[in-house]
N, CA, C and O atoms as a Tinker XYZ file with bonds, in Angstrom:
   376  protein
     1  N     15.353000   16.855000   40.956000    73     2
     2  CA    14.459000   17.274000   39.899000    64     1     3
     3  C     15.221000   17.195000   38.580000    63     2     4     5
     4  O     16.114000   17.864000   38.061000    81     3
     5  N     14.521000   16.124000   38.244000    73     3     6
     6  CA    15.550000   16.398000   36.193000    64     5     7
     7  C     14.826000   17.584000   35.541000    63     6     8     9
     8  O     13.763000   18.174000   35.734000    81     7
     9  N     16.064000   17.701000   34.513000    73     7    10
    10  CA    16.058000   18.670000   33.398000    64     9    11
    11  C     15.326000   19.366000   32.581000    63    10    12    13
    12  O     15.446000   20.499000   32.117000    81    11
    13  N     13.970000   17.922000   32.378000    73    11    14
    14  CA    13.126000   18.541000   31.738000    64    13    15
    15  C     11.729000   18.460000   32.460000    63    14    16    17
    16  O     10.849000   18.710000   31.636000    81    15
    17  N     11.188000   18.184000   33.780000    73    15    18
    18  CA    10.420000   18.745000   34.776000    64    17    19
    19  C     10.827000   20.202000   34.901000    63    18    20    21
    20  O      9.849000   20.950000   34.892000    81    19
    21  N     12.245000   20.939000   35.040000    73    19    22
    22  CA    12.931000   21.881000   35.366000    64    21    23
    23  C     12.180000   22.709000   33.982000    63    22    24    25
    24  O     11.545000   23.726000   34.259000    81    23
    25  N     12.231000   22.403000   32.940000    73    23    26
    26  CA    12.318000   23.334000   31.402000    64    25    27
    27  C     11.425000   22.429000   30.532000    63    26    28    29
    28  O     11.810000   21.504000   29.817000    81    27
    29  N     10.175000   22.858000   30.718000    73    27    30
    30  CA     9.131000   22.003000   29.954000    64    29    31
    31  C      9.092000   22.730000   28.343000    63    30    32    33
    32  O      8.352000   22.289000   27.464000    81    31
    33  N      9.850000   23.694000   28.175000    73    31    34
    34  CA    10.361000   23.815000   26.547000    64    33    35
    35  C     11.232000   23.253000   25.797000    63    34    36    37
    36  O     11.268000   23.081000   24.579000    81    35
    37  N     11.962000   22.970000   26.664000    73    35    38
    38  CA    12.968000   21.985000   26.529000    64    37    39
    39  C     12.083000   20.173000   26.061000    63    38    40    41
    40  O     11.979000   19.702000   24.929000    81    39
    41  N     11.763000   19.764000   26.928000    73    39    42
    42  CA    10.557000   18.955000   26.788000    64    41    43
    43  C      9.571000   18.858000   25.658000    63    42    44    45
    44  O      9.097000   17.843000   25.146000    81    43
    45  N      9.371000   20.048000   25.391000    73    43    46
    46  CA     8.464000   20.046000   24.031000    64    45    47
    47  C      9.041000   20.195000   23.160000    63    46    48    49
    48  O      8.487000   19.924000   22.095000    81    47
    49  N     10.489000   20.713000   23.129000    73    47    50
    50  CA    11.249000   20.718000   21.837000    64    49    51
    51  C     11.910000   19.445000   21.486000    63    50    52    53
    52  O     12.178000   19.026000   20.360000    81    51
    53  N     12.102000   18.965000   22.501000    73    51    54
    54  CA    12.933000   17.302000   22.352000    64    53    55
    55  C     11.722000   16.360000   21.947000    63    54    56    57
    56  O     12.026000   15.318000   21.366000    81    55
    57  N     10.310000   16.630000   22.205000    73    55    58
    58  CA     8.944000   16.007000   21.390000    64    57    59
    59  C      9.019000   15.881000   20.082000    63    58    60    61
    60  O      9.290000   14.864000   19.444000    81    59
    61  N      8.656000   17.430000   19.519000    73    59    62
    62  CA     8.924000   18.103000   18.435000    64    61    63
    63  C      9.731000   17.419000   17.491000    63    62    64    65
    64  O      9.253000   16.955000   16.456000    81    63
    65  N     11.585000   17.285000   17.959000    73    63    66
    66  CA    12.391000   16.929000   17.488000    64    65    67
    67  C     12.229000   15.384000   16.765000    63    66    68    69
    68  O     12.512000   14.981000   15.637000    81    67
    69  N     11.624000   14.707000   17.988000    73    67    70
    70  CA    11.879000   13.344000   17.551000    64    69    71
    71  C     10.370000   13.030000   16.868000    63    70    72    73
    72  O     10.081000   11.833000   16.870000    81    71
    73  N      9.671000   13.664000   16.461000    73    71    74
    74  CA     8.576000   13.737000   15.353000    64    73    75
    75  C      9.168000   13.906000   14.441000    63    74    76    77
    76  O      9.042000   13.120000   13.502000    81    75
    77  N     10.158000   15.134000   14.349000    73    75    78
    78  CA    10.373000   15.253000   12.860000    64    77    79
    79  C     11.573000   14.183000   12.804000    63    78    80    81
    80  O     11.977000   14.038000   11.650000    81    79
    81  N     12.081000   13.587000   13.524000    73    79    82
    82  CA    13.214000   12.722000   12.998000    64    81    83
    83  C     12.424000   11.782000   12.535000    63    82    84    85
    84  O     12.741000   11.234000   11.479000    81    83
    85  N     11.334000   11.430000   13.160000    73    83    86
    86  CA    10.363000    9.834000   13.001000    64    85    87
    87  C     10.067000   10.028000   11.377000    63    86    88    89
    88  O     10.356000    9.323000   10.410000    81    87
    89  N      9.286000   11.430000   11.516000    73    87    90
    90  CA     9.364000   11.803000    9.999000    64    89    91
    91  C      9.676000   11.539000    8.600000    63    90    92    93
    92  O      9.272000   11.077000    7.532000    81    91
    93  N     10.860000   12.239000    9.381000    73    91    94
    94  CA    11.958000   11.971000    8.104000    64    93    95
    95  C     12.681000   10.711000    7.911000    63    94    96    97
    96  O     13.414000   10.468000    6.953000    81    95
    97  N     12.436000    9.970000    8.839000    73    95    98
    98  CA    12.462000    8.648000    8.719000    64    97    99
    99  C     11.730000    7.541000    8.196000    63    98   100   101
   100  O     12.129000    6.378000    8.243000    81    99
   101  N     10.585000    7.945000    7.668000    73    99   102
   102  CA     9.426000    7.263000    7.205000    64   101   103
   103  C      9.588000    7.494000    5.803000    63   102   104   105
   104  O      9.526000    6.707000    4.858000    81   103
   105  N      9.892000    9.190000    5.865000    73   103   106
   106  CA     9.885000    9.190000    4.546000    64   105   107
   107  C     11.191000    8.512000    3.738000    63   106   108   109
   108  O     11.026000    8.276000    2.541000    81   107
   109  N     12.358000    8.222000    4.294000    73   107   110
   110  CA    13.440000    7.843000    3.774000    64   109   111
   111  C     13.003000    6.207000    3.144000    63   110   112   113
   112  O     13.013000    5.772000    1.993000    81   111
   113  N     12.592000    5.500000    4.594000    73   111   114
   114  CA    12.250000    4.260000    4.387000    64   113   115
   115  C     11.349000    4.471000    2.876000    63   114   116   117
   116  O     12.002000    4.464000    1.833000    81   115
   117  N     10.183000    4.613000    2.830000    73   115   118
   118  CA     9.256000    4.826000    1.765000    64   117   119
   119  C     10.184000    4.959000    0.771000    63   118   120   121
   120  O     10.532000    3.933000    0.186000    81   119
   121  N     10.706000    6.120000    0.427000    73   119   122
   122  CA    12.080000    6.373000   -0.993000    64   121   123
   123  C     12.721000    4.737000   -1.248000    63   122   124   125
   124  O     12.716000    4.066000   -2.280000    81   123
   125  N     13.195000    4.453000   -0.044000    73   123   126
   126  CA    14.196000    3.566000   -0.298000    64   125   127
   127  C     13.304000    2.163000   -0.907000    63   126   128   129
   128  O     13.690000    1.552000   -1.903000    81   127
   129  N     11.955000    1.751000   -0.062000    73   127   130
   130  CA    11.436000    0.948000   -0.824000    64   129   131
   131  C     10.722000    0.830000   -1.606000    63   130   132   133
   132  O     10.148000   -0.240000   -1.809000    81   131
   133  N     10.446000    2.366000   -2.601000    73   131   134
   134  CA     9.708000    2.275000   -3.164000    64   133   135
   135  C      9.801000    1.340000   -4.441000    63   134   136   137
   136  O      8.752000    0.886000   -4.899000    81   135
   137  N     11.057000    1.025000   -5.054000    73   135   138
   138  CA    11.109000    0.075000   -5.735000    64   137   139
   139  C     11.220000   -1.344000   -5.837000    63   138   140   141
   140  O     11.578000   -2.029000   -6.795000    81   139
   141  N     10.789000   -1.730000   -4.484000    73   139   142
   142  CA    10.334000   -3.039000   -4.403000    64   141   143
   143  C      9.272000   -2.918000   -3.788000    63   142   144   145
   144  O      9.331000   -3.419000   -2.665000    81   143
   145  N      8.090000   -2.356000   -4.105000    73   143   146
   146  CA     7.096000   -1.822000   -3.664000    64   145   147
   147  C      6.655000   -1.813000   -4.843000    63   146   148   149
   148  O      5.802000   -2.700000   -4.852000    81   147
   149  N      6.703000   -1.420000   -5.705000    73   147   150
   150  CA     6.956000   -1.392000   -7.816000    64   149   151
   151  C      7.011000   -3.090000   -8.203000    63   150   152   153
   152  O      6.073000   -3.778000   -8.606000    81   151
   153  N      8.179000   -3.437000   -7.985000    73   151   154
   154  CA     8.605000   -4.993000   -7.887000    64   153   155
   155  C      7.403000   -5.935000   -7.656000    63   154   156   157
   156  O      6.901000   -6.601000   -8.561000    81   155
   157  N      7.008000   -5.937000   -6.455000    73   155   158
   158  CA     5.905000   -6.779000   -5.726000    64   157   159
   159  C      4.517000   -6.724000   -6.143000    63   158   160   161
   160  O      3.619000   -7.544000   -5.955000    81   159
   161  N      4.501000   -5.385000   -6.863000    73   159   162
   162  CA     2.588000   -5.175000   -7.165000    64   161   163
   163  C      2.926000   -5.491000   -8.651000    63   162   164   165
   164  O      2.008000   -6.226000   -9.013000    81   163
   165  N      3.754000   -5.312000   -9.663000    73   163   166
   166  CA     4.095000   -5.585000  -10.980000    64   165   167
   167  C      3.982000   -7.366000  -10.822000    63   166   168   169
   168  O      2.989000   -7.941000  -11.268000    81   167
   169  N      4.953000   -8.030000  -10.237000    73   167   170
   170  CA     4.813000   -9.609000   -9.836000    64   169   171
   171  C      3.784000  -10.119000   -9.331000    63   170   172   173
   172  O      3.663000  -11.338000   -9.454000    81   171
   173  N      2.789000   -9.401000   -8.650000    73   171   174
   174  CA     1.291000   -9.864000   -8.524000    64   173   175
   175  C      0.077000   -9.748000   -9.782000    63   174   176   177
   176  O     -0.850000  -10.509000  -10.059000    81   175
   177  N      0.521000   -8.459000  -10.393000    73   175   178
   178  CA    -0.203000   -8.381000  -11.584000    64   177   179
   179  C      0.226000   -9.554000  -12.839000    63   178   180   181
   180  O     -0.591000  -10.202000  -13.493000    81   179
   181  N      1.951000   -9.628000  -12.984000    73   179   182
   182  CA     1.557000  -10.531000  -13.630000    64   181   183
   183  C      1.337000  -12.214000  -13.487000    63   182   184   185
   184  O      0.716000  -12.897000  -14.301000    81   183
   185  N      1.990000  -12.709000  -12.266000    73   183   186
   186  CA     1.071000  -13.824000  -11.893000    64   185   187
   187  C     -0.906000  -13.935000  -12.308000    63   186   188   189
   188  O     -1.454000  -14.968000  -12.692000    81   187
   189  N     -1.395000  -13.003000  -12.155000    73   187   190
   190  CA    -2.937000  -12.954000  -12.685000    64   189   191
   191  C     -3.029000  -13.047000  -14.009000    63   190   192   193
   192  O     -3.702000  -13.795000  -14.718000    81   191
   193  N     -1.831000  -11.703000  -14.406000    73   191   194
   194  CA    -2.610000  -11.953000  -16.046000    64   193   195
   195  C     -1.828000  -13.777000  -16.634000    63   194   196   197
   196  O     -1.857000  -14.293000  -17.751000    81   195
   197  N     -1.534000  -14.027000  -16.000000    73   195   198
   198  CA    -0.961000  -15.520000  -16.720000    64   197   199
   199  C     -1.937000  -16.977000  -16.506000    63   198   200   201
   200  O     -1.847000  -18.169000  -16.798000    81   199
   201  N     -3.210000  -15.778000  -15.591000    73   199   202
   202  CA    -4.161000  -17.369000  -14.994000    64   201   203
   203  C     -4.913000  -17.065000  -16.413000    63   202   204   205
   204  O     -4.797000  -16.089000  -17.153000    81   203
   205  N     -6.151000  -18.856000  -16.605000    73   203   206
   206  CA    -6.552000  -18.993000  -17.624000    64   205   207
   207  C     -8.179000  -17.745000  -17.443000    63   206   208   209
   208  O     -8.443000  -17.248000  -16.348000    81   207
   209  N     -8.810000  -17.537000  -18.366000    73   207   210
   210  CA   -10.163000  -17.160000  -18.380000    64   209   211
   211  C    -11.092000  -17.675000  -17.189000    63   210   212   213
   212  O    -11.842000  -17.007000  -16.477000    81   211
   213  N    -10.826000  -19.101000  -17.167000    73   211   214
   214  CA   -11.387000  -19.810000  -15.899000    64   213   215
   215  C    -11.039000  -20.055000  -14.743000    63   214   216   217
   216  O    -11.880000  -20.455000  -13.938000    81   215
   217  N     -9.956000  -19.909000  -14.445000    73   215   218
   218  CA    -8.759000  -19.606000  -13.235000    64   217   219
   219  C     -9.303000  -18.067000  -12.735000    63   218   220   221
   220  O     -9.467000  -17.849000  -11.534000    81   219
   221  N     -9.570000  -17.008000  -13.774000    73   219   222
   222  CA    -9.895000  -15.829000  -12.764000    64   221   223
   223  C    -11.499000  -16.149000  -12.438000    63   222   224   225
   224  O    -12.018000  -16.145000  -11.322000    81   223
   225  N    -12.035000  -16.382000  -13.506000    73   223   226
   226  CA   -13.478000  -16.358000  -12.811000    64   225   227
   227  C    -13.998000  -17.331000  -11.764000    63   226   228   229
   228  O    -15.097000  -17.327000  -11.208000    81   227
   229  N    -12.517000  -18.538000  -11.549000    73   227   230
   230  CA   -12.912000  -19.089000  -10.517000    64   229   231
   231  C    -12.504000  -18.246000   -9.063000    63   230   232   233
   232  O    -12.907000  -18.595000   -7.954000    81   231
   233  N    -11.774000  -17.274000   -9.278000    73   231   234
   234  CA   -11.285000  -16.222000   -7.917000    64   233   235
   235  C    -12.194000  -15.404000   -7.640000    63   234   236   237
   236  O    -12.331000  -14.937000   -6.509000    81   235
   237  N    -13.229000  -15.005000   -9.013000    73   235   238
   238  CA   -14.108000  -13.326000   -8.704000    64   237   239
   239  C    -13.482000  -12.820000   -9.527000    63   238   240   241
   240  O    -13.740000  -11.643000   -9.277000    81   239
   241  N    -12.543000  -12.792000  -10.714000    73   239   242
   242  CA   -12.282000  -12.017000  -11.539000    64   241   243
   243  C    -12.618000  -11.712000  -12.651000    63   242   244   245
   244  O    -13.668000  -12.288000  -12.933000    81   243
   245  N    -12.031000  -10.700000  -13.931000    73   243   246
   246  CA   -12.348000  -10.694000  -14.721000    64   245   247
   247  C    -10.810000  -10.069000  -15.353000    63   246   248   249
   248  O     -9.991000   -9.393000  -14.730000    81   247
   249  N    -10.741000  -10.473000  -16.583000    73   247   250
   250  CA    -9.639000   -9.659000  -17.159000    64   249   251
   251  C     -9.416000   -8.469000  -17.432000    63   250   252   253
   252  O     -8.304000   -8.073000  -17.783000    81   251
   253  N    -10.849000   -7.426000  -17.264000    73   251   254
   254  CA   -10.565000   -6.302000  -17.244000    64   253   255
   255  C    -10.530000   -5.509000  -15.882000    63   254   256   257
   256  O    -10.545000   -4.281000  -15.792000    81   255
   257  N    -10.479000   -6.475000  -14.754000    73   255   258
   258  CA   -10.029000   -5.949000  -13.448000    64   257   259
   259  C     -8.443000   -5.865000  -13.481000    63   258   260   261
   260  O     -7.798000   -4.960000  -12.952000    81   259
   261  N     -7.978000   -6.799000  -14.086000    73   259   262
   262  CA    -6.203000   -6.600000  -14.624000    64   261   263
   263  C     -6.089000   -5.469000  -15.469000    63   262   264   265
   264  O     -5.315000   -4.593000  -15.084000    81   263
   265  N     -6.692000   -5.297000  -16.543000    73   263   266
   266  CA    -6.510000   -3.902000  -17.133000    64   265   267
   267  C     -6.907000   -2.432000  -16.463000    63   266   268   269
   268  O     -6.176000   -1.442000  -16.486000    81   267
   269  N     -7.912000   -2.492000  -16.004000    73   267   270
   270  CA    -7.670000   -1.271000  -15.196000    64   269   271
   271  C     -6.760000   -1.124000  -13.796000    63   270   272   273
   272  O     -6.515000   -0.034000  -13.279000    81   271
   273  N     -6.392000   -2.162000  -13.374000    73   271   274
   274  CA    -5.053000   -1.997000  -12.881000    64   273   275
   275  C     -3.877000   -1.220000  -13.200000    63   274   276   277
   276  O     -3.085000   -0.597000  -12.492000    81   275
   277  N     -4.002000   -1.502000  -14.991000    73   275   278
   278  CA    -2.817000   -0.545000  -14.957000    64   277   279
   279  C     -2.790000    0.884000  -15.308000    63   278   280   281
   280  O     -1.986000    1.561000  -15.949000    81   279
   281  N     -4.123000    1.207000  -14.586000    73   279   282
   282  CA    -4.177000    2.911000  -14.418000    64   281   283
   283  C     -3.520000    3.288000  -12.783000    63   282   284   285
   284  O     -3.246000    4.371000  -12.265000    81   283
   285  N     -3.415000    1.781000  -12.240000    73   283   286
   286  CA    -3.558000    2.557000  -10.478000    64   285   287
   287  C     -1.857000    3.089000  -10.634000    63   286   288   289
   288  O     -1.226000    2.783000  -11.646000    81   287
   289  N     -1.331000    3.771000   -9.707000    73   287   290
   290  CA    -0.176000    3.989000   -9.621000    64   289   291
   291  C      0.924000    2.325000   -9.393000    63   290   292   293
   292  O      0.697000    1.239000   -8.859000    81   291
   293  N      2.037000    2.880000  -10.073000    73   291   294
   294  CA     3.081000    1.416000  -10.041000    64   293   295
   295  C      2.857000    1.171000   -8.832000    63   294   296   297
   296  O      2.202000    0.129000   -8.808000    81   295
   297  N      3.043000    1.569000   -7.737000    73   295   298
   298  CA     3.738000    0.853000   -6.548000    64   297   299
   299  C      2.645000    0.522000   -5.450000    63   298   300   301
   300  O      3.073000    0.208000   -4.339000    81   299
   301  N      0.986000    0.569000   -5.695000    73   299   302
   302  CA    -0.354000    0.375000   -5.058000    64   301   303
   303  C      0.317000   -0.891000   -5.178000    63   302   304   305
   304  O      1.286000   -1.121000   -5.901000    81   303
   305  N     -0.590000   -2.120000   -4.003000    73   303   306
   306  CA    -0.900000   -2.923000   -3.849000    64   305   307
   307  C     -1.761000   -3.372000   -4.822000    63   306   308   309
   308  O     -2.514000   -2.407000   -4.954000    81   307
   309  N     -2.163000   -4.294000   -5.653000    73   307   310
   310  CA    -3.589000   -4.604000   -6.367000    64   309   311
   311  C     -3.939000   -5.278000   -5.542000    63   310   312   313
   312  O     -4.659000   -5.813000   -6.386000    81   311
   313  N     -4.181000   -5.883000   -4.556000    73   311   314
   314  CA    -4.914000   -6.809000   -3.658000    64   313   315
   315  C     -5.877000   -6.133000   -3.341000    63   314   316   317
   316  O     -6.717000   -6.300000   -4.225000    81   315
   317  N     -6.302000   -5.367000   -2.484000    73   315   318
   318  CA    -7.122000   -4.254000   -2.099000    64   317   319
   319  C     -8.701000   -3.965000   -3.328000    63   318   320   321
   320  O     -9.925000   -4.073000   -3.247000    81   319
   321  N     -7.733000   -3.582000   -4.315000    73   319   322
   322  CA    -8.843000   -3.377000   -4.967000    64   321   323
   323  C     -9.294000   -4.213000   -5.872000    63   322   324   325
   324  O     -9.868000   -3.610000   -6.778000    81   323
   325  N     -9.266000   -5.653000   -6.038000    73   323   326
   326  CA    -9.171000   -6.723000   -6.991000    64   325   327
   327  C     -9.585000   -7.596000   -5.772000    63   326   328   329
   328  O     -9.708000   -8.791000   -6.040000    81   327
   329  N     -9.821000   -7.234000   -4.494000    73   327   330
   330  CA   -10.833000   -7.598000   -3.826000    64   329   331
   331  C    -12.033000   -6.910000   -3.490000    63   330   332   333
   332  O    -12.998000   -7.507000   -3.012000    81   331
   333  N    -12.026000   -5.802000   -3.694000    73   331   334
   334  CA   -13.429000   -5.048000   -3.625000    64   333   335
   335  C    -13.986000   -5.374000   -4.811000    63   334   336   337
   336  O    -15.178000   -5.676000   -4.873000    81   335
   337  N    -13.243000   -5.352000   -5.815000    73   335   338
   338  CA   -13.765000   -5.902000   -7.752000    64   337   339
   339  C    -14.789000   -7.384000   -7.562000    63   338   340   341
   340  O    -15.909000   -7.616000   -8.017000    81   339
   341  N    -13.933000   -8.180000   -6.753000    73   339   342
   342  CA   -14.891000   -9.574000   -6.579000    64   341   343
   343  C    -15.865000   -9.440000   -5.687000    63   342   344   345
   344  O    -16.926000   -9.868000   -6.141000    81   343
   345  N    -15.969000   -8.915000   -4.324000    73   343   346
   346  CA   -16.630000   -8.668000   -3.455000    64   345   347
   347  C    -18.186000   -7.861000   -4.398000    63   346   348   349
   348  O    -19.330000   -8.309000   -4.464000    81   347
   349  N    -17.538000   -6.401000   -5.088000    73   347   350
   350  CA   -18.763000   -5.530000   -5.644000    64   349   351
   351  C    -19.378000   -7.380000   -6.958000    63   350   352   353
   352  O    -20.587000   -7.601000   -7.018000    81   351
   353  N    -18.799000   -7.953000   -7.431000    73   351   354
   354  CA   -19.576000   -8.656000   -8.321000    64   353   355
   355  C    -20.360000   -9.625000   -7.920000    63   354   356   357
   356  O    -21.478000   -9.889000   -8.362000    81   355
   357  N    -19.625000  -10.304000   -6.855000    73   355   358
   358  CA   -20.369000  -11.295000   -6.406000    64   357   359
   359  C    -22.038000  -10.645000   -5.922000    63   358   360   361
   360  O    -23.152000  -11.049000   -6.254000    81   359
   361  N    -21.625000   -9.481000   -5.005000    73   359   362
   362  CA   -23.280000   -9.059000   -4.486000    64   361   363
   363  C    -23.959000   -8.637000   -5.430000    63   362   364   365
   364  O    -25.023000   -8.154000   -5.043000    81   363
   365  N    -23.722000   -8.593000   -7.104000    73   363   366
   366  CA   -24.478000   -8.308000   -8.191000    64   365   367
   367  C    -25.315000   -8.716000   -8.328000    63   366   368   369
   368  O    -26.463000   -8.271000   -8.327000    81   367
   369  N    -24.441000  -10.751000   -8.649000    73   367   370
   370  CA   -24.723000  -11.702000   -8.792000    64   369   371
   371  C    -25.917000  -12.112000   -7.790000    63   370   372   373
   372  O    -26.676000  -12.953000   -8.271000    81   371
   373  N    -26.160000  -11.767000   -6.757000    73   371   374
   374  CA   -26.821000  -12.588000   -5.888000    64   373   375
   375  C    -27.732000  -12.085000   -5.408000    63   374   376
   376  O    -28.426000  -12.705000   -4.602000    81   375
């Protein structure tokens, strides 16, 4: 009979434990990348703002989907919502 069949507190504390290690491990990762996380959504924004007037509206865009971008927090993705932006216009349109 092992140890922790024997001591099922034991068992739930060694659960416990490695939750909070997973934890605190997520959160470290996150810290550590949050600045290329910053990096990557800043380099997507400005790849866009550098397309022409007709370059975004050939994607679904608009230039003030780039400007209110820069209310979202630095380190969001803009993909996400600069696809719901084209998605909500197109079904305007149609």
């Amino acid at each position: 009979m092992n140890a922790a069949a024997a001591c099922p507190e034991t068992s739930a504390f060694d659960r416990r434990r490695r939750i909070s290690l997973a934890r605190i491990g997520d959160f470290l990762a996150r810290v550590v990348l949050w600045p290329m996380r910053v990096v990557e959504a800043r380099r997507t924004l400005t790849q866009l703002a550098s397309l022409s007037e007709y370059e975004l509206r050939d994607v679904g865009l608009t230039r003030q989907d780039l400007v209110d971008l820069t209310a979202r927090p630095l380190d969001q993705d803009p993909t996400p919502y600069l696809n719901r932006a084209r998605i909500s216009r197109a079904r305007r349109a149609s």
